[in-house]
C-alpha angles and dihedrals in degrees: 000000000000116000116237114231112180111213114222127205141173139177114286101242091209087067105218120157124248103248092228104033103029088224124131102274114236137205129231151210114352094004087059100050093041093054089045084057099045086046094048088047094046096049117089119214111274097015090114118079099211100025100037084162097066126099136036130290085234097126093058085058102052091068095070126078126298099249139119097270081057093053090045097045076046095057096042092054095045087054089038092057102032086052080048104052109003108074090158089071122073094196108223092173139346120209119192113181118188102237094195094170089060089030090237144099130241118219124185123196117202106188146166121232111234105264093008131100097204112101117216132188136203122193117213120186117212129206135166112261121172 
C-alpha cells in the first residue's frame, strides 16, 4: 500500500528568480511551514487588509511584565493561533523562555508536519515594538 506525503510550497518572500525558468523561486516542505508559523505569530489582529482576522493578539501581551503568567498567556495565544491559521503544523510543545537582558521572549515551536513522522522546530524571538 503506498503512503501518501503531501508536498507543501509557498512564494519565496526574498523574490529571486529562478535562473531556468525566470519564476519566483518557492520553498518547500518545513521552510515553508516554519515561515507560515513565524508570519502567523508576528501578525497582529487586524494588520492584514483582506484577512483582518488573521494573526495572534501577542503583542498585547508583550507589554505586560515579564513573569510566568506572561510566559504561560503567551503560550496559550501562540497554540491558539498556530491551531487557528496554520493547518500545515500538528504542535507537539511549545517553550517560551523570558530573555530580560534583551527585553523578549523566546519561543520555540517543536511540530509535526501533517502525514509526516519527522519533528521539526522553529525559534521566534518576541520583543515589544510600538
Amino acid at each position: 500500500m503506498p503512503s501518501y506525503k503531501k508536498n507543501y510550497q509557498d512564494l519565496n518572500f526574498d523574490f529571486t528568480a529562478n535562473p531556468v525558468t525566470g519564476d519566483v523561486t518557492t520553498v518547500k516542505d518545513s521552510v515553508s511551514v516554519k515561515r507560515g508559523i513565524r508570519n502567523v505569530l508576528m501578525t497582529e489582529n487586524f494588520e492584514r487588509l483582506f484577512q483582518p482576522e488573521l494573526g495572534s493578539g501577542i503583542k498585547n501581551i508583550l507589554f505586560e511584565q515579564m513573569t510566568p503568567i506572561t510566559e504561560q498567556r503567551l503560550e496559550d495565544e501562540v497554540a491558539s493561533a498556530i491551531e487557528a491559521w496554520e493547518q500545515r503544523a500538528e504542535i507537539i510543545h511549545i517553550n517560551v523562555i523570558s530573555e530580560e537582558e534583551y527585553n523578549r521572549y523566546k519561543v520555540s515551536v517543536k511540530f509535526r508536519i501533517n502525514n509526516s513522522i519527522e519533528t521539526e522546530q522553529v525559534d521566534v524571538f518576541l520583543s515589544r515594538e510600538r
